[in-house]
C-alpha positions, -999 to +999 in steps of 0.1 A: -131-525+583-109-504+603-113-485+634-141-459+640-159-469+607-132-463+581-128-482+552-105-484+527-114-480+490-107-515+479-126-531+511-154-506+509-157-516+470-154-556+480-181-553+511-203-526+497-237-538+510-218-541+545-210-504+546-241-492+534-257-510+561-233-500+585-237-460+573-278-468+581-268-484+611-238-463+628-234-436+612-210-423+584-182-443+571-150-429+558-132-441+532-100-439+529-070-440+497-037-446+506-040-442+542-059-409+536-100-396+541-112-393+504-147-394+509-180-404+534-208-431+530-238-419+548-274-430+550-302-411+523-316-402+560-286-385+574-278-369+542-315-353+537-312-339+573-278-323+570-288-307+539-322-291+546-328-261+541-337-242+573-355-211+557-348-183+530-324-160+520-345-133+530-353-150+563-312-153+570-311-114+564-343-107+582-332-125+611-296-108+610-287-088+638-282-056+620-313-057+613-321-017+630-288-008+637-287+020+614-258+011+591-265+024+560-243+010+529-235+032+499-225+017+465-202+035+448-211+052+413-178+041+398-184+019+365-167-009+354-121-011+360-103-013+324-083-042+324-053-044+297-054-080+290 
């Protein structure tokens, strides 16, 4: 293992069960490929957490603050551009 939990490819592939343990343990490991970050390791937990949803669509927009400014937004009638392909 490097520095700062980084790993590269080959090592991460030899000592696998090491930096999953350490991902559950540390935090996320980076992996690197030729001296450059390629991808992260992290735990299931860490993982489910950062990608939770935090609400609806419709709760994003409700919760915009626009919401009773009076902007109105027009579509325009115009249909479909002809493109010469």
């Amino acid at each position: 293992m490097r520095q700062n939990g980084s790993w590269a490819v080959a090592e991460a592939k030899a000592r696998l069960n090491e930096v999953i343990d350490r991902a559950r343990s540390e935090g996320p490991q980076i992996l690197t490929r030729r001296g450059r970050k390629t991808a992260v390791v992290v735990s299931l937990e860490e993982w489910e957490r950062k990608t939770q949803r935090l609400g609806s669509l419709a709760d994003f927009f409700a919760a915009s603050p626009l919401v009773g400014s009076g902007i109105t937004i027009e579509r325009t009638k115009d249909g479909p551009r002809e493109l010469g392909l």
